[in-house]
TORFI-303858 format. One record per residue: z, x, y of N, C-alpha, C in turn. Coordinates in steps of 0.02 Angstrom, whole numbers, padded with zeros to 5 digits, always signed. Atoms other than C-alpha are relative to their C-alpha. Layout:
BEGIN
ZXYZXYZXY...
This chain:
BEGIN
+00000+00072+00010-04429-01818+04814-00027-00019-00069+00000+00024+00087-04527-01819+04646+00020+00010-00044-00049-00021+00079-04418-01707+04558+00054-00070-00003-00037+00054+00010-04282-01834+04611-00021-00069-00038-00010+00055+00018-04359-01986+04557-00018+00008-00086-00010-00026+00103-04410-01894+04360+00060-00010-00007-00055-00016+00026-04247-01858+04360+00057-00067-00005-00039+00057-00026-04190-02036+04417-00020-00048-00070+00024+00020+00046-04304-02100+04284+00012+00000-00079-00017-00027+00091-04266-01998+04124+00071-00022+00006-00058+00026+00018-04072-02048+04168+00011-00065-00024-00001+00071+00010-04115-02238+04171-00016-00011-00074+00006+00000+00058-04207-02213+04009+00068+00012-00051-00043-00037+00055-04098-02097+03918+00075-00058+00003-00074+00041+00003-03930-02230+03964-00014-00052-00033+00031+00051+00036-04039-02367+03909-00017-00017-00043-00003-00023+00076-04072-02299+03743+00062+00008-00017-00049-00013+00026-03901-02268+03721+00048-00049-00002-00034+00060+00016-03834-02431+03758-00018-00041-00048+00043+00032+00077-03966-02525+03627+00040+00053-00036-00032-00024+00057-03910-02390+03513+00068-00018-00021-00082+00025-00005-03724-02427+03536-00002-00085-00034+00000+00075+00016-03767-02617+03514-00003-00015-00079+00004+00017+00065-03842-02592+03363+00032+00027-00074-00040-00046+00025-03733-02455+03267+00079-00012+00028-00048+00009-00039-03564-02533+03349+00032-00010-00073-00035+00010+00057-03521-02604+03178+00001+00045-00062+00019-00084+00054-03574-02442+03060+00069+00060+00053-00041-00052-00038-03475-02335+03212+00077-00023-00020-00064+00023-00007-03313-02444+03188+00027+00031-00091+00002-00011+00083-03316-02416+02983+00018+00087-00004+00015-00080+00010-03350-02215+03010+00056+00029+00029-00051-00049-00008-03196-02195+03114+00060-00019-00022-00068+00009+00031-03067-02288+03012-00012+00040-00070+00024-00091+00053-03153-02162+02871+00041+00060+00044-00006-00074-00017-03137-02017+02976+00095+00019+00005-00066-00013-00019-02944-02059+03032+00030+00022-00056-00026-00031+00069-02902-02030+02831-00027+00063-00022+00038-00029+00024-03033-01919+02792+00019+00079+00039-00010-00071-00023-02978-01782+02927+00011+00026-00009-00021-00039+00021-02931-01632+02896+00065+00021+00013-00071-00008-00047-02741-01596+02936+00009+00059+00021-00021-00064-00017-02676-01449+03015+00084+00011+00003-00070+00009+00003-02517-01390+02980+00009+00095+00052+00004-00083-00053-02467-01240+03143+00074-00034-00008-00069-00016-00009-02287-01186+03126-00007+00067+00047-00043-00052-00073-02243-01093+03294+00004-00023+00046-00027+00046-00049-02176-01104+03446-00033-00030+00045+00055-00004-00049-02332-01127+03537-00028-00074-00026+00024+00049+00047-02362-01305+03434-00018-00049+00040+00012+00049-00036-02367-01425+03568-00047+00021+00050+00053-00022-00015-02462-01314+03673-00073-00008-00015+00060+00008+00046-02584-01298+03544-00029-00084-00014+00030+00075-00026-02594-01503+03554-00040-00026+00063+00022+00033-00065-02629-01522+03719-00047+00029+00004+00036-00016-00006-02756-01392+03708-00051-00066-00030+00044+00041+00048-02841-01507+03579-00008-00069+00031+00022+00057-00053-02813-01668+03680-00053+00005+00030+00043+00005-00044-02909-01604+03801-00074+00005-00006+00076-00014+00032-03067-01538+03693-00002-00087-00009+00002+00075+00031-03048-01729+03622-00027-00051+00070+00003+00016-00060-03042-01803+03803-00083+00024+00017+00090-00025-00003-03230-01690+03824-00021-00036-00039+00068-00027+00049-03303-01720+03674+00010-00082+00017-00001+00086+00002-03250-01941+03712-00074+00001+00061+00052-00012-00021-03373-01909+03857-00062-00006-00007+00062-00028+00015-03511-01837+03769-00001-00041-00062+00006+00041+00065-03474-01964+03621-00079-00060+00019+00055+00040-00024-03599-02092+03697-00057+00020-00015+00095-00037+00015-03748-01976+03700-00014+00056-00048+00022-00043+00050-03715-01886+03548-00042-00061-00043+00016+00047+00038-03754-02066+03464-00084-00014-00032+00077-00015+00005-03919-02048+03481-00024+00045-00021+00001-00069+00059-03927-01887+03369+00018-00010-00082-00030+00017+00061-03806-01952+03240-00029-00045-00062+00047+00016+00087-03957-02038+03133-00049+00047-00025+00055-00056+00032-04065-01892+03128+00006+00033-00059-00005-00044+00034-04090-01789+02985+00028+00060-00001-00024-00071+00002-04062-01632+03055+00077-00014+00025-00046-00033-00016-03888-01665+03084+00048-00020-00080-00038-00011+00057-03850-01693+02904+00029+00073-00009+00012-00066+00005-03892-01519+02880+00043+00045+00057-00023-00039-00052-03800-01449+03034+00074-00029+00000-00089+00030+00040-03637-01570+02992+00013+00042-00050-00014-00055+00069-03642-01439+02828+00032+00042+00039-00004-00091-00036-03637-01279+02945+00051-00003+00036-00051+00003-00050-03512-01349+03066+00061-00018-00031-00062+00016+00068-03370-01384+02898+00004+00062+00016-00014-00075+00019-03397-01197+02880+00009+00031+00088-00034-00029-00068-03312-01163+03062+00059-00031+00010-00055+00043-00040-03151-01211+03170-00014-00038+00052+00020+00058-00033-03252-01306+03288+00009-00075-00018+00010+00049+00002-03204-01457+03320-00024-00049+00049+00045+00023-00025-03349-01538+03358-00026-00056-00047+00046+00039+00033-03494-01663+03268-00065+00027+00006+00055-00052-00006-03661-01612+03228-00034-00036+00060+00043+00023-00055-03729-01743+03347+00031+00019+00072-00022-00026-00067-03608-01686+03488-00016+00086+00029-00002-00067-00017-03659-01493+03474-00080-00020-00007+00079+00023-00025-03853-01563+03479-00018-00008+00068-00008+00023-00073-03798-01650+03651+00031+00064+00039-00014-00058-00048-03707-01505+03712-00061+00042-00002+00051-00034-00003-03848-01400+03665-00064+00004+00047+00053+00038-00039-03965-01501+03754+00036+00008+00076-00043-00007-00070-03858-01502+03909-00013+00075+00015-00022-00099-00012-03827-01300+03907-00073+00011+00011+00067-00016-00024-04026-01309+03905-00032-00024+00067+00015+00018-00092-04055-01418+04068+00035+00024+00021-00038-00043-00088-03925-01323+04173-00048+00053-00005+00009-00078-00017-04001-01173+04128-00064+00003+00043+00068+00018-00024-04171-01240+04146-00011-00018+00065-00020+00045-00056-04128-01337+04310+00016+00078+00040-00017-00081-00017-04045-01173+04365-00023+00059+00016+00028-00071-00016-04162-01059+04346-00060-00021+00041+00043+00006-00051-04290-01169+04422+00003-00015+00079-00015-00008-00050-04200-01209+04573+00035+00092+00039-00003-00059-00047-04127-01028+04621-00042+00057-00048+00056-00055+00007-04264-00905+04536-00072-00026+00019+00070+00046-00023-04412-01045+04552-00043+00050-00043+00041-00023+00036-04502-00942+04411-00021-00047-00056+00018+00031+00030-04590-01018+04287+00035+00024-00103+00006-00042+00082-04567-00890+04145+00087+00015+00022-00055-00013+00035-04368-00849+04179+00017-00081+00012-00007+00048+00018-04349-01032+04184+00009-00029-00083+00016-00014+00084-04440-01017+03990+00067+00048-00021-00038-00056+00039-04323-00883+03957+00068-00035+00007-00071+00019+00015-04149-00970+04010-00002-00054-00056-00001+00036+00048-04221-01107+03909+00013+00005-00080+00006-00034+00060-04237-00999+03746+00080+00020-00014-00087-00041+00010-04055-00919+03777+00025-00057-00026-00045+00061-00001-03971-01096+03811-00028-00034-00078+00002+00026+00071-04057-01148+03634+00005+00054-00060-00013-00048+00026-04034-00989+03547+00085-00014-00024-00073-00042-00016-03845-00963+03616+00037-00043-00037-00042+00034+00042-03757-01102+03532+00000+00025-00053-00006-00018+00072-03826-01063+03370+00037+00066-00034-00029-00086+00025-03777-00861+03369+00067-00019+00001-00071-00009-00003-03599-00914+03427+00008-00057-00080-00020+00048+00076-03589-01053+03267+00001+00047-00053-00001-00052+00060-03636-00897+03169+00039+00052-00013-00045-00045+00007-03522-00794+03237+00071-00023-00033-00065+00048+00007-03383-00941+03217+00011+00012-00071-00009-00006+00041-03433-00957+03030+00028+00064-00033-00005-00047+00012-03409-00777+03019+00061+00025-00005-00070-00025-00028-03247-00748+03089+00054-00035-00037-00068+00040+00042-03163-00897+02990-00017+00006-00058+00007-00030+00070-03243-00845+02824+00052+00059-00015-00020-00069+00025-03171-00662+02860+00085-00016-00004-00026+00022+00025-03026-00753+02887+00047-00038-00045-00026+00058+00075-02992-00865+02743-00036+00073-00045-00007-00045+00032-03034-00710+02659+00039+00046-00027-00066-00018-00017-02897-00639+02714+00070-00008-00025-00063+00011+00023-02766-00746+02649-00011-00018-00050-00005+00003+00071-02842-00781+02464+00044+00034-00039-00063-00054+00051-02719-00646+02387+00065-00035+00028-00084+00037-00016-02559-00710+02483+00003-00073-00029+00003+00077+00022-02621-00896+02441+00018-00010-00088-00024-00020+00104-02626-00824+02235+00053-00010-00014-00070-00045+00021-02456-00762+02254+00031-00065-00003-00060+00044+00001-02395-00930+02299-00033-00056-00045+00015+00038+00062-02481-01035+02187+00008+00039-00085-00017-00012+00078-02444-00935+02043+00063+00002-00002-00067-00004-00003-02259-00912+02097+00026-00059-00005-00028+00053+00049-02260-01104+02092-00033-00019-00072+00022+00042+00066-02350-01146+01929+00077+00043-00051-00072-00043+00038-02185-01021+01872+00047-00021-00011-00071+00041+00010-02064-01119+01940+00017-00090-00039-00005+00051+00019-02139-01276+01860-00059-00052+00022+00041+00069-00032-02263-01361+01968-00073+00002-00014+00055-00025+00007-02427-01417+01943-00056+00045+00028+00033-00067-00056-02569-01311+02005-00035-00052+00066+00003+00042-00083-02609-01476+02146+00044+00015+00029-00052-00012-00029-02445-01473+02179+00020+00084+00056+00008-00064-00037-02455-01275+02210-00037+00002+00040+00048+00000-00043-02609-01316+02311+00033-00014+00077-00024+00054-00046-02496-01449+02417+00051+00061+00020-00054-00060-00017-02381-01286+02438-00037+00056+00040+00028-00062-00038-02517-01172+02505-00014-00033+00071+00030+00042-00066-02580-01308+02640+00036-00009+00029-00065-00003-00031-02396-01325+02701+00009+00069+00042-00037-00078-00003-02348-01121+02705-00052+00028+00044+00051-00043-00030-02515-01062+02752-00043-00031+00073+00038+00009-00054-02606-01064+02907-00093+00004+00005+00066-00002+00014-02774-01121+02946-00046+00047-00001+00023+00034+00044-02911-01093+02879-00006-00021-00081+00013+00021+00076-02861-01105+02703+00066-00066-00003-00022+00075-00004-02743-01239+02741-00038-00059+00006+00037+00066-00031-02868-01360+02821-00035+00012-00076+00033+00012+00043-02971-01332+02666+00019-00022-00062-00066+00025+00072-02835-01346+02512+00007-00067+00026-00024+00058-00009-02787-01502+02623-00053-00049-00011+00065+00025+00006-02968-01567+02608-00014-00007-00087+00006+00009+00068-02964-01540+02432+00018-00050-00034-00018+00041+00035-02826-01643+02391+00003-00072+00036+00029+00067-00027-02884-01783+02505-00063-00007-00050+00071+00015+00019-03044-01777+02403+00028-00038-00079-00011-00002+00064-02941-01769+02238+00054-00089-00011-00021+00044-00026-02830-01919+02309-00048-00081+00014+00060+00065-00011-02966-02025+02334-00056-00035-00054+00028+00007+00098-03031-02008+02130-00045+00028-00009+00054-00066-00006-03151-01875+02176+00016+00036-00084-00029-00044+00035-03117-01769+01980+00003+00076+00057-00033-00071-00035-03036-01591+02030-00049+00019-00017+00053-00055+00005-03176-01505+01960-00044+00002+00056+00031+00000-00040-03289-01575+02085+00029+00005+00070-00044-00018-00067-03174-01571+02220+00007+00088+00023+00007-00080-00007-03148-01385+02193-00080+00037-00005+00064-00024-00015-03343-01346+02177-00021-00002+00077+00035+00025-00082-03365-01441+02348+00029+00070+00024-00038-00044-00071-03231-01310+02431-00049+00067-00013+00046-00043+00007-03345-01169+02368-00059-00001+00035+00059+00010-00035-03511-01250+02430+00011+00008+00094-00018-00050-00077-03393-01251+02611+00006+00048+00014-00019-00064-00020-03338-01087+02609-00033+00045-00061+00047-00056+00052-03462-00950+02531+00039+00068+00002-00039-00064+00004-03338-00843+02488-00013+00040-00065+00023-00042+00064-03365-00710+02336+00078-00011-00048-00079+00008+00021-03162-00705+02313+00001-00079-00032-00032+00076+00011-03154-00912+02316-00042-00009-00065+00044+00000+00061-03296-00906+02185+00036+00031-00095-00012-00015+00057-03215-00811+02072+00077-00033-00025-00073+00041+00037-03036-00898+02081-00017-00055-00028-00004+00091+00016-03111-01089+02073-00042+00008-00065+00055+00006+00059-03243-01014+01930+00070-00006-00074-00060-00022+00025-03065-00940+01836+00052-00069-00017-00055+00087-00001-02967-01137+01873-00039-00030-00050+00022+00060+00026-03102-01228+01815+00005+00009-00086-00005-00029+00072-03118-01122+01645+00060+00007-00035-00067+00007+00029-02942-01141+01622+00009-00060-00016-00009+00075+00009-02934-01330+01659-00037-00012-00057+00033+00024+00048-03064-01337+01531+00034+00032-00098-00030-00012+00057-03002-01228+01376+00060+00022+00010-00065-00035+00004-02821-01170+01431+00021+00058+00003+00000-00056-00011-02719-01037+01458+00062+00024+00052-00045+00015-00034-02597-00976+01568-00003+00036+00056+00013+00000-00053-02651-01004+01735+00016+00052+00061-00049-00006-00064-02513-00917+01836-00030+00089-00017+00024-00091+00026-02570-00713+01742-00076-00013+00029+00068+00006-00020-02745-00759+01793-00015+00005+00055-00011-00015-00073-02713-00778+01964+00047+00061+00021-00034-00087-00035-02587-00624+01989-00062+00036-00019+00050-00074+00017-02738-00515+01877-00072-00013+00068+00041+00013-00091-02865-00604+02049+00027+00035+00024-00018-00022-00064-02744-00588+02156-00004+00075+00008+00013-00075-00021-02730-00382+02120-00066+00008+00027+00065-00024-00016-02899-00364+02109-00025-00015+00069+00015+00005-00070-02942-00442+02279+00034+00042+00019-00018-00085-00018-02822-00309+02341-00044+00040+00010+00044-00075+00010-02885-00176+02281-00056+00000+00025+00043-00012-00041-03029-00230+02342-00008+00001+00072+00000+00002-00065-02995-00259+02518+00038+00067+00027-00002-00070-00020-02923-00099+02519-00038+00059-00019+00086-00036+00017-03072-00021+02453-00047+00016+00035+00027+00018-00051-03154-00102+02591+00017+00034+00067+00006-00032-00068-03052-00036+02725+00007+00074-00007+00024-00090+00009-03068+00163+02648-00066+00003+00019+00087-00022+00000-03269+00133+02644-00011-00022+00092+00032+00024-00076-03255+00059+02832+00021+00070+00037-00026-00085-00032-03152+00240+02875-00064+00029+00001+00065-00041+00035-03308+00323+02791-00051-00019+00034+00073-00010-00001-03437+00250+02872+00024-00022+00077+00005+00007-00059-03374+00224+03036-00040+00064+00039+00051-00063-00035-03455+00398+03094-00058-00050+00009+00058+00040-00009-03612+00307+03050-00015-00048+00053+00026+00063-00038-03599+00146+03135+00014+00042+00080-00027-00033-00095-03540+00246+03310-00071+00018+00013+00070-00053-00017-03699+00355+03294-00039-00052+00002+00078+00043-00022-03804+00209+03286+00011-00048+00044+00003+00032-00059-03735+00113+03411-00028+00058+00061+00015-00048-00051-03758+00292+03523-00087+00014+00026+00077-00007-00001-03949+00300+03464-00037-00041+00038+00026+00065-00006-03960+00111+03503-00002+00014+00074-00020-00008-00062-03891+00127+03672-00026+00059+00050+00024-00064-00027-03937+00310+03731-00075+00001+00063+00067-00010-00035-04127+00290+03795+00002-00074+00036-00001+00031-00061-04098+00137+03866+00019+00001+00061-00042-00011-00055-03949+00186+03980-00039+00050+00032+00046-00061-00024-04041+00356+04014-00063-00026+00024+00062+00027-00041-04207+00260+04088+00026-00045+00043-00022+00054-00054-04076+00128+04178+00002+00070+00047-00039-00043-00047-03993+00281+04264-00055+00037+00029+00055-00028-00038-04164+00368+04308-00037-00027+00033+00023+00062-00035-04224+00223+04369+00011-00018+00072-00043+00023-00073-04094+00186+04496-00020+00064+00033-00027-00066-00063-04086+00375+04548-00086+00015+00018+00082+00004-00012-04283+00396+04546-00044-00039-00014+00018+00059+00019-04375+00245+04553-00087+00036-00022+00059-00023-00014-04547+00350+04569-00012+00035-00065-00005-00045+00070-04515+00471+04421+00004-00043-00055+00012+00029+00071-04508+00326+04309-00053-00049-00010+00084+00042-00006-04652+00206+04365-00043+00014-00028+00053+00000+00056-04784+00278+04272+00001-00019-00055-00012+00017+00051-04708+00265+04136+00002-00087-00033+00009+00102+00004-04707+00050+04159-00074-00006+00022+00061+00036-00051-04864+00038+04256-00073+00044-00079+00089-00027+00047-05011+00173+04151+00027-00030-00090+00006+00021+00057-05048+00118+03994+00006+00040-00038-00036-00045+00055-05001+00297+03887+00071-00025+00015-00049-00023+00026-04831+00281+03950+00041-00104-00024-00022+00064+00035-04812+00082+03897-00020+00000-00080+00018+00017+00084-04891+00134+03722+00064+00045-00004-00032-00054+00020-04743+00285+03718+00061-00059+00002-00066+00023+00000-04622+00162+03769+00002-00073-00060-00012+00042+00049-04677+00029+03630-00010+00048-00078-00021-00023+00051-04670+00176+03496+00080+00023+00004-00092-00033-00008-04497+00236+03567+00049-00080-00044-00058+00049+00027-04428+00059+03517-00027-00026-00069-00015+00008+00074-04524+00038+03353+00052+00057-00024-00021-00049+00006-04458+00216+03327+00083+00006-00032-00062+00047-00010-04284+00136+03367+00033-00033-00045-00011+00045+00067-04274-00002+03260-00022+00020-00074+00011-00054+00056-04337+00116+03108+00072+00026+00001-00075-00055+00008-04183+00234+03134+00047-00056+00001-00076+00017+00005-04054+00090+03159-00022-00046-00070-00006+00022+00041-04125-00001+03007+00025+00066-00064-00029-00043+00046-04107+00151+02911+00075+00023-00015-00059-00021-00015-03924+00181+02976+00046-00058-00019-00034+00079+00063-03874+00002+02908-00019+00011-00063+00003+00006+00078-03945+00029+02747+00048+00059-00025-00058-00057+00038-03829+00205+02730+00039-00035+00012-00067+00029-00021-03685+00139+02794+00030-00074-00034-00015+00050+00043-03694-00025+02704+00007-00018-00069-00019-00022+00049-03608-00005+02553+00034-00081-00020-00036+00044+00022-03549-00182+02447+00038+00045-00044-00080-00032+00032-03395-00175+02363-00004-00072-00077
């Protein structure tokens, strides 16, 4: 009965705050989304799966209208300047104040969850830690995966912007040719460009921004290469084929040294893995033969040098194996 009526309480609040907020941000909210409707990013998907791929997106849109209400109450904070940055550099499409609110949500179920069917105090603490942890690792993995991506297609993207500055066109124009041909993510970002450049943004700064989104080493060295052209001249289109090899070469550089060191990374996943599985499996089959080892105090000091021990050998096995290019 008293959990119910907290819980009856913090809803009344929390809706009540969010309608004042609404009241007073109704005319700033109306401004931000006839911005945003120009400002979006386009996507251009050629295949047959295209309408599919809409309706998927409807439906995220349809969620996230939901959760629009009580992200509002996030969307003046500070920290989601800073977290609106991090969430450019993914394919989420989300807001920073709506992945605050989900966040927050993913933390009361868990929380809620673990206190109704474990009723512990401490894995209660612990789902709490995951559910605020877990978003963030997957955002990191997200950035990760669409960096290695758009990494990916910088050399094919060269080929066709230098193949048009050949046939005549400018190098926007070639831009407006890669955001067409190519698939996201270096489409959504070229297309972002020339919305920026469209809007009287100068190109120089327009092309710095796409750098500050995407921390790429490759994009660094093409937009460093544009800008130093735009500035003293030159002929653009040899500059980008002598990139474009070189990225090559390097990404096939990359995948000889990943041949080479795959031994490595196996063995240290085996090291990583090994003594844990081997104390699960002795565990189950002899619960008695391994108890001392948790309960007396030599074999809890053996088992907190076994895992400094551990993390020694797999840091050492990243530093061989991790070879830049």
């Amino acid at each position: 009965m008293v959990i119910a009526v907290i819980i009856l309480v913090f809803l009344t609040v929390t809706l009540g705050t969010l309608a004042l907020y609404s009241l007073l941000t109704a005319k700033q909210e109306r401004l931000n989304n006839r911005l945003n409707k120009y400002l979006e990013t386009e996507e251009y998907i050629i295949n047959e799966a295209k309408d599919a791929k809409e309706e998927s997106v409807d439906g995220q849109k349809r969620v996230l209208d939901y959760l629009s209400g009580f992200s509002k109450v996030f969307a003046s904070f500070s920290l989601t300047s800073g977290l609106e940055d991090e969430l450019k550099k993914t394919s989420l499409p989300i807001k920073a104040s709506e992945f605050i609110t989900l966040n927050l949500i993913i933390i009361s179920v868990l929380g809620i969850g673990g206190l109704l069917i474990l009723k512990s105090l401490i894995h209660v603490v612990l789902l709490a830690v995951i559910g605020a942890i877990g978003p963030y690792l997957y955002l990191r993995y997200s950035q990760k995966k669409r960096l290695n991506k758009f990494n990916d297609q910088i050399a094919d993207s060269l080929t066709i912007i230098s193949n048009s500055l050949k046939a005549g066109y400018s190098f926007f124009q070639a831009l407006e040719m890669v955001a067409k041909e190519m698939a996201p993510p270096i489409s959504e970002e070229f297309t972002r460009v020339l919305k920026e450049v469209n809007l009287g943004a100068p190109a120089e700064e327009a092309l710095v921004a796409l750098t500050e989104r995407v921390e790429s080493d490759d994009l660094d060295l093409v937009i460093t290469a544009v800008v130093i052209q735009r500035q003293v001249g030159g002929n653009l289109s040899e500059i980008l084929d002598s990139i474009s090899h070189t990225i090559r070469e390097r990404i096939k550089i990359q995948g000889e040294i990943k041949t080479l060191t795959a031994q490595g990374k196996v063995s240290g996943i085996i090291i990583g893995i090994l003594p844990v599985g081997l104390g699960l499996v002795l565990g189950l089959i002899n619960p008695g033969y391994m108890l001392p080892l948790l309960t007396h105090p030599l074999g809890k000091t053996m088992i907190g040098i076994a895992l400094i021990s551990q993390l020694i050998g797999l840091l050492f096995i990243k530093k061989i194996i991790s070879i830049k290019v």
